[in-house]
py3Dmol code that shows the C-alpha trace and the ligand (Angstrom):
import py3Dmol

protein = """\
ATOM      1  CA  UNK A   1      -0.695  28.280 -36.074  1.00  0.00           C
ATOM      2  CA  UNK A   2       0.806  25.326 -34.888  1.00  0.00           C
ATOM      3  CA  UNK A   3       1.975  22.787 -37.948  1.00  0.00           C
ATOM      4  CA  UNK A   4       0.269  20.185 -36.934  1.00  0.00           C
ATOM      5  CA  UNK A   5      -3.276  22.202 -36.684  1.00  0.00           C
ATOM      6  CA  UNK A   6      -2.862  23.821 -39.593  1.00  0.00           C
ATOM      7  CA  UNK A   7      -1.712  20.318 -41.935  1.00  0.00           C
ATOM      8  CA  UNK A   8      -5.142  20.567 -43.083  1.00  0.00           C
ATOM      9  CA  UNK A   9      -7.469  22.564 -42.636  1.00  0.00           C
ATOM     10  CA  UNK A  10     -10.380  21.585 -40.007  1.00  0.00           C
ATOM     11  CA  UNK A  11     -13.880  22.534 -40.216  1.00  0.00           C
ATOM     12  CA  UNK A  12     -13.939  23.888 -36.818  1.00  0.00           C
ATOM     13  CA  UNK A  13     -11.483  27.010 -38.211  1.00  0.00           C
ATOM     14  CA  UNK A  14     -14.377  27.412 -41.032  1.00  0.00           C
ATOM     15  CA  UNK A  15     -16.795  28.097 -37.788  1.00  0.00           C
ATOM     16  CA  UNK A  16     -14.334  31.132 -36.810  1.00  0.00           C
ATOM     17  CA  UNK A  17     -12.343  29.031 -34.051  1.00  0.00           C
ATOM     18  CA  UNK A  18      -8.713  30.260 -33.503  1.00  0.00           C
ATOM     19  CA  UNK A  19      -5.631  28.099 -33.497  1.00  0.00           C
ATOM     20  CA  UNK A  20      -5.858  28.287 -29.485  1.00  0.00           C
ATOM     21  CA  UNK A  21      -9.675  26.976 -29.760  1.00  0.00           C
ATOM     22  CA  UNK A  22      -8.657  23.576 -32.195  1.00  0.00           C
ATOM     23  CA  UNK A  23      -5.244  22.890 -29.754  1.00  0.00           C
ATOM     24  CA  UNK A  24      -7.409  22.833 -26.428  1.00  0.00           C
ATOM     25  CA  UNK A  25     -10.187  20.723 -28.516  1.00  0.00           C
ATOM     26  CA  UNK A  26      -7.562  18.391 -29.630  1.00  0.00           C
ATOM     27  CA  UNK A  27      -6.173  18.332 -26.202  1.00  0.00           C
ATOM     28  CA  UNK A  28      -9.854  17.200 -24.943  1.00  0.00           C
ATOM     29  CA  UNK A  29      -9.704  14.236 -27.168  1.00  0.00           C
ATOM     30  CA  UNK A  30      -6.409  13.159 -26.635  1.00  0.00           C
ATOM     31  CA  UNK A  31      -7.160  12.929 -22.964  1.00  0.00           C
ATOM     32  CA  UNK A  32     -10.660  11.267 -23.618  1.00  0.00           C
ATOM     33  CA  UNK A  33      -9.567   8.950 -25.983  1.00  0.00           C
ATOM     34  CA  UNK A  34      -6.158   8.089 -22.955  1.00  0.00           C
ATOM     35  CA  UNK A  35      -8.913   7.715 -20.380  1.00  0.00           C
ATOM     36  CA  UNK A  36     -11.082   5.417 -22.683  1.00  0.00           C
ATOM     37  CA  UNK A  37      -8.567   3.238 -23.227  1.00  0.00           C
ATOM     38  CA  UNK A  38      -7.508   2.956 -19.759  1.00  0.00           C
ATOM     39  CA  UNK A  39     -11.050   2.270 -18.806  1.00  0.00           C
ATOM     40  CA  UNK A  40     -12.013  -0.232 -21.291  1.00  0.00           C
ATOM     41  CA  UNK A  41      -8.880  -2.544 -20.787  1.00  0.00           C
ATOM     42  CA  UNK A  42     -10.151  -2.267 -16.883  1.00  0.00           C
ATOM     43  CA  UNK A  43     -13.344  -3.115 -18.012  1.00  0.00           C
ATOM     44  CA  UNK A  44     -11.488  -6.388 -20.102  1.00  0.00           C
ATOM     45  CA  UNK A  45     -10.003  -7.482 -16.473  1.00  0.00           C
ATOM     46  CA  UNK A  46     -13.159  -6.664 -14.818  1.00  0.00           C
ATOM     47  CA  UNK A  47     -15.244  -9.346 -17.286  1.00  0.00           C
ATOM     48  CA  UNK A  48     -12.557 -11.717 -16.566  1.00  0.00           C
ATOM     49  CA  UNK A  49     -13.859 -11.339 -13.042  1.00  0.00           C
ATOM     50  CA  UNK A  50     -17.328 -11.734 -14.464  1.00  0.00           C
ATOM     51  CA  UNK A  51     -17.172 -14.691 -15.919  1.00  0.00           C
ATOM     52  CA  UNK A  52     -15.422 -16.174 -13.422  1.00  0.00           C
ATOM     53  CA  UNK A  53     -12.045 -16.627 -15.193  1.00  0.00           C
ATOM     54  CA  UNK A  54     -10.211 -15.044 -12.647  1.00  0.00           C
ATOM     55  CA  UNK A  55     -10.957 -15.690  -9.024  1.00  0.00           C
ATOM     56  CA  UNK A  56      -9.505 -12.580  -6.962  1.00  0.00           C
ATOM     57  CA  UNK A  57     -10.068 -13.114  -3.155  1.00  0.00           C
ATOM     58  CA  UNK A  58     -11.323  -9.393  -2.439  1.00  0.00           C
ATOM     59  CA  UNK A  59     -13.499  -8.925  -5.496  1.00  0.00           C
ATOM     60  CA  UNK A  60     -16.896 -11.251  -6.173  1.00  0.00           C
ATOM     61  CA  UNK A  61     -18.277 -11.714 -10.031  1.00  0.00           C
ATOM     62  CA  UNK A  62     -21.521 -10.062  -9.293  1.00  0.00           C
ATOM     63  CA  UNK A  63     -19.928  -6.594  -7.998  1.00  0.00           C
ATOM     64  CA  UNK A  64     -17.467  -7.105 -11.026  1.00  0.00           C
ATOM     65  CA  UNK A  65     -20.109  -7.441 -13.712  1.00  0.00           C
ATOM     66  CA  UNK A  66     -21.848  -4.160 -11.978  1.00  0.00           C
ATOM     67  CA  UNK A  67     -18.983  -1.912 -12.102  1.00  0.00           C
ATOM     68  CA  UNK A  68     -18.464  -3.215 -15.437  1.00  0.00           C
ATOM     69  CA  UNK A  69     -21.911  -2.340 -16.514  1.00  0.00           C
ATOM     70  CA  UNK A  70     -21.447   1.489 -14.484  1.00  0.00           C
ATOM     71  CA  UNK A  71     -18.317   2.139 -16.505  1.00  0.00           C
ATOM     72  CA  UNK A  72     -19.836   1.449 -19.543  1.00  0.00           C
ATOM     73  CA  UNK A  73     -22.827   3.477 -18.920  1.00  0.00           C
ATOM     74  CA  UNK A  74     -20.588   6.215 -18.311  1.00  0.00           C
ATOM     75  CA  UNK A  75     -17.352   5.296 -21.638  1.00  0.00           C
ATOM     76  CA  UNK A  76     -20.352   5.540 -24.154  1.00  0.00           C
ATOM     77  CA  UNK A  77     -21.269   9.687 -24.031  1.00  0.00           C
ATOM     78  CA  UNK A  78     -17.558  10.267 -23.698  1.00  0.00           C
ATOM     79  CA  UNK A  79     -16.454   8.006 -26.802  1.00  0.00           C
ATOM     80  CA  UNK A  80     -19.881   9.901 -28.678  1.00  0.00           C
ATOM     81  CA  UNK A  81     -18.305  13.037 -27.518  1.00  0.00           C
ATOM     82  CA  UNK A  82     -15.183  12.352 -28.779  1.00  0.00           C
ATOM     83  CA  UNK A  83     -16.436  11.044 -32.144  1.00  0.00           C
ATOM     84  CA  UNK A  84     -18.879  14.291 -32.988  1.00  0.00           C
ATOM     85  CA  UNK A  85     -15.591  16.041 -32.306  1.00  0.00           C
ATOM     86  CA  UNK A  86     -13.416  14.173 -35.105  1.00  0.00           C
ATOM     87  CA  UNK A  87     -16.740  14.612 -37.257  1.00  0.00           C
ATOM     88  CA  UNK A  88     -17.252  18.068 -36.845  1.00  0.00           C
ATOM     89  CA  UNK A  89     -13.584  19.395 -36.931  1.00  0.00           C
ATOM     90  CA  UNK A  90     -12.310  17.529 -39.498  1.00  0.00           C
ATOM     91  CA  UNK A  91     -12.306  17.262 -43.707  1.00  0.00           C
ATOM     92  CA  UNK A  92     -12.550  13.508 -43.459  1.00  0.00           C
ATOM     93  CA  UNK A  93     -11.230  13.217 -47.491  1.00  0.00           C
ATOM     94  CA  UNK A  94      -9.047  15.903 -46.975  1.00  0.00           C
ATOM     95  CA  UNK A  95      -7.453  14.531 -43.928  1.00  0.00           C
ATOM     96  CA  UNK A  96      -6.969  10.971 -45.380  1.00  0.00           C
ATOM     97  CA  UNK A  97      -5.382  12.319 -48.472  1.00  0.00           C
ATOM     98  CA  UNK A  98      -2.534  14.503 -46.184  1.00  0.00           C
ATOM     99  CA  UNK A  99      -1.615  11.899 -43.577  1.00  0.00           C
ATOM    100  CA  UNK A 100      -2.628   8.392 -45.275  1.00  0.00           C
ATOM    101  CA  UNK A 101      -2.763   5.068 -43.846  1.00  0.00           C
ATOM    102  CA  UNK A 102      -2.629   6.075 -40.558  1.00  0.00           C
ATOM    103  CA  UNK A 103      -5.674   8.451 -40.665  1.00  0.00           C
ATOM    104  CA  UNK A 104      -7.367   6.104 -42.873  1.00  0.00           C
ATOM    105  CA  UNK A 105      -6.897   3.038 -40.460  1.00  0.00           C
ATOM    106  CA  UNK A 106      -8.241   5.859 -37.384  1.00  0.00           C
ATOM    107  CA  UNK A 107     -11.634   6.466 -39.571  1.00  0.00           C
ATOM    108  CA  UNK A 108     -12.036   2.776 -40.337  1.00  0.00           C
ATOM    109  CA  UNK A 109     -11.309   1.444 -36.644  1.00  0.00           C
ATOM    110  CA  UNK A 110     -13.520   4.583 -35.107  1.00  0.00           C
ATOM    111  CA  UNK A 111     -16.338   3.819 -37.503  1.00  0.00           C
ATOM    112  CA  UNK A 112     -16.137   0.341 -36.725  1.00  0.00           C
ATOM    113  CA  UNK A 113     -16.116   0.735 -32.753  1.00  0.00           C
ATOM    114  CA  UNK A 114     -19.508   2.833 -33.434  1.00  0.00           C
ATOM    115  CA  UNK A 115     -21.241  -0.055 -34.707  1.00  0.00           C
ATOM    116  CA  UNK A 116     -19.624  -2.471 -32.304  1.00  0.00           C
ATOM    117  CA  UNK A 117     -21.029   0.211 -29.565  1.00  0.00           C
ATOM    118  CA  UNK A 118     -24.176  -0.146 -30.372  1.00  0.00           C
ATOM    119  CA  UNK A 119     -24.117  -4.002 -31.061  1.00  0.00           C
ATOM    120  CA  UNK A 120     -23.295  -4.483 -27.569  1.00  0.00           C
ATOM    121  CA  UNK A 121     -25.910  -1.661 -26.291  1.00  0.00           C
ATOM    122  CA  UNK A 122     -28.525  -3.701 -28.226  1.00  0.00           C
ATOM    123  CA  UNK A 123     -27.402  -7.212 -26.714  1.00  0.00           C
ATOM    124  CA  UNK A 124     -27.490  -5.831 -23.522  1.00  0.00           C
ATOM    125  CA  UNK A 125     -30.578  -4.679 -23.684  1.00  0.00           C
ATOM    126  CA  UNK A 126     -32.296  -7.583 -25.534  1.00  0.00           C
ATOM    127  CA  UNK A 127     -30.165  -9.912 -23.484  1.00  0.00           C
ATOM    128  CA  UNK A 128     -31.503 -13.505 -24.071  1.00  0.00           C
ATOM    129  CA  UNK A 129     -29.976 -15.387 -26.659  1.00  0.00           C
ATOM    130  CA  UNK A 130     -27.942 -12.411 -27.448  1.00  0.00           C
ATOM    131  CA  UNK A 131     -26.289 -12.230 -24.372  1.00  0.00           C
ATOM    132  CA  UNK A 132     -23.976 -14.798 -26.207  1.00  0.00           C
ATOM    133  CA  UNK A 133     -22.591 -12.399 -28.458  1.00  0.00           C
ATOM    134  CA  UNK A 134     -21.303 -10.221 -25.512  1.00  0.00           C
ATOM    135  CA  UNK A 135     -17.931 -11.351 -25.201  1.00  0.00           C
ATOM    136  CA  UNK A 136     -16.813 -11.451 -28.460  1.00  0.00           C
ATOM    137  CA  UNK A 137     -18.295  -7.792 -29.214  1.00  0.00           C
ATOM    138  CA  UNK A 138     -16.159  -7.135 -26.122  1.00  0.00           C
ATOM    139  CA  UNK A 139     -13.365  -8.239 -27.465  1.00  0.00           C
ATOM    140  CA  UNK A 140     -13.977  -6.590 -30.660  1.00  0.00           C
ATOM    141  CA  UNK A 141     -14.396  -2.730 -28.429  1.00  0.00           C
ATOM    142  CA  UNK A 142     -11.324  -3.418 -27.413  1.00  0.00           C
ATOM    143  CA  UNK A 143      -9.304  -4.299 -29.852  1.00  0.00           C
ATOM    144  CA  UNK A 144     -10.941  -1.375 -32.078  1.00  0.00           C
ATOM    145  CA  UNK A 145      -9.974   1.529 -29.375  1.00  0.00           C
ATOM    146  CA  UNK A 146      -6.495   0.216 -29.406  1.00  0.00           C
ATOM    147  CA  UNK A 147      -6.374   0.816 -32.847  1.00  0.00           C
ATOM    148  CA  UNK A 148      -8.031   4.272 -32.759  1.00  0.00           C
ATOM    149  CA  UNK A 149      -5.940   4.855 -29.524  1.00  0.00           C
ATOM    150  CA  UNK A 150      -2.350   3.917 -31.538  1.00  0.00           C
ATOM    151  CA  UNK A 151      -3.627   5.409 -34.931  1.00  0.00           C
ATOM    152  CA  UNK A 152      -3.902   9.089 -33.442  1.00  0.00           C
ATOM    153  CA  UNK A 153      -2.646   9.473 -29.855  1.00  0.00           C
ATOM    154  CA  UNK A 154       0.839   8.941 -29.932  1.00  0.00           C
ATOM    155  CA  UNK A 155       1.197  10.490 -32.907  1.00  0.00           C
ATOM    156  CA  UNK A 156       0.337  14.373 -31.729  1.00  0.00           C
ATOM    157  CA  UNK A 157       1.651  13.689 -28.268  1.00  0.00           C
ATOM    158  CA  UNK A 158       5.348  12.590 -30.037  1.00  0.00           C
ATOM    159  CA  UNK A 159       4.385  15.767 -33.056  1.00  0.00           C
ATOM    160  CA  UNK A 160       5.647  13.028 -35.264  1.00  0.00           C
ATOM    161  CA  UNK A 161       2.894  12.792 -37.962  1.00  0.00           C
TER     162      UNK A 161
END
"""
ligand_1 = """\
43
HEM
C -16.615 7.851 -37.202
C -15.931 8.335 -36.214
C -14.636 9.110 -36.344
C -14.065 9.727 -37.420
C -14.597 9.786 -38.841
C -12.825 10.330 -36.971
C -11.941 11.075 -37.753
C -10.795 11.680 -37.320
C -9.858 12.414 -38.131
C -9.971 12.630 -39.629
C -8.854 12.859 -37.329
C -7.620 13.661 -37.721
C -6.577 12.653 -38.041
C -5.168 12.987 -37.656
O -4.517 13.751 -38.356
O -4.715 12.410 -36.668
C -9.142 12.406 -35.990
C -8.341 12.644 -34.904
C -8.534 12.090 -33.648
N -9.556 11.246 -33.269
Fe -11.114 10.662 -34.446
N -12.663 10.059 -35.646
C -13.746 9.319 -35.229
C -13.982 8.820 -33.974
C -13.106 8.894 -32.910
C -13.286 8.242 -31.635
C -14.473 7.353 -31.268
C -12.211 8.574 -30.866
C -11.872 8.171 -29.456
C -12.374 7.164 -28.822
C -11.359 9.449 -31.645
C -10.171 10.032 -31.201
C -9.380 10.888 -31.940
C -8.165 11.542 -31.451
C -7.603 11.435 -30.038
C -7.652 12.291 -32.507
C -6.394 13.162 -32.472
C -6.681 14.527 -31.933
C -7.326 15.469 -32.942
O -7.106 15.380 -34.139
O -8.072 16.367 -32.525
N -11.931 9.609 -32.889
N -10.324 11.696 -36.020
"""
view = py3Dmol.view(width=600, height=400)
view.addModel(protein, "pdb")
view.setStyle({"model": 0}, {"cartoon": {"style": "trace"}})
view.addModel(ligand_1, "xyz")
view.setStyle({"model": 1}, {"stick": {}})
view.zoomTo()
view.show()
């Protein structure tokens, strides 16, 4: 089994999975979590365009703030995915105690984009006063997948843990 599998030891092996089964799962999120990153600092520039803080000649605010809104439709089963898939394959305590801060500060910043996912769903939703909050809980989403991003992602694709 590869080292960095078999560090700990996942839930998903207690199921019966084989090493092959947790690398092509691992795989899965490391491309998810590369695509949601991508997406959501597009979806950063394309609120810019929203808001009307940038002005670029071939793209209007209203079509901005509608792809923004598609995107998002579509980041938010993708990021669930990925997060039933750290739940489910993985000894939370156990994997904090064999790789530290860094898995720590991954649990922390995931947890914490959950919330701030839902925050937003229910301010879009309500919209209203709440519409306020929209940027800053923007903000927040991104910030907090850059820091799950960083805290796993280059880690396995350099196998320096
Ligand atoms: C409450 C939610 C979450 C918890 C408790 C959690 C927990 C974990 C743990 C313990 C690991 C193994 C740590 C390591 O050795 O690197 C891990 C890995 C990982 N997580 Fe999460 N995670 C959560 C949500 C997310 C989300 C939302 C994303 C992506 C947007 C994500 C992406 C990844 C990636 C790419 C890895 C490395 C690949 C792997 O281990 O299979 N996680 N997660």
């Amino acid at each position: 089994m590869d080292q960095r599998v078999a560090r700990y030891v996942p839930r998903v092996a207690q199921h019966g999975r084989g090493a092959a089964d947790i690398a092509v799962i691992t795989a899965i999120k490391l491309v998810l979590t590369s695509v949601l990153l991508v997406s959501e600092t597009y979806q950063v520039a394309l609120m810019l365009v929203g808001y009307g803080k940038v002005r670029p000649p071939l793209l209007g605010a209203e079509a901005a703030s509608r792809a923004h809104r598609a995107i998002g439709d579509t980041a938010v089963p993708i990021t669930v995915v990925v997060a039933v898939l750290c739940l489910s394959g993985y000894e939370i305590g156990d994997a904090i105690e064999h790789a530290g801060t860094r898995v720590a500060v991954h649990v922390v910043a995931a947890s914490l984009l959950l919330v701030a996912l839902v925050l937003k769903i229910i301010a879009v939703r309500v919209g209203g006063r709440m519409s306020r909050l929209l940027p800053v809980l923007g903000s927040t989403l991104f910030v907090l997948f850059a820091l799950t991003f960083a805290s796993t992602v280059p880690f396995f694709l350099g196998g320096n843990q």
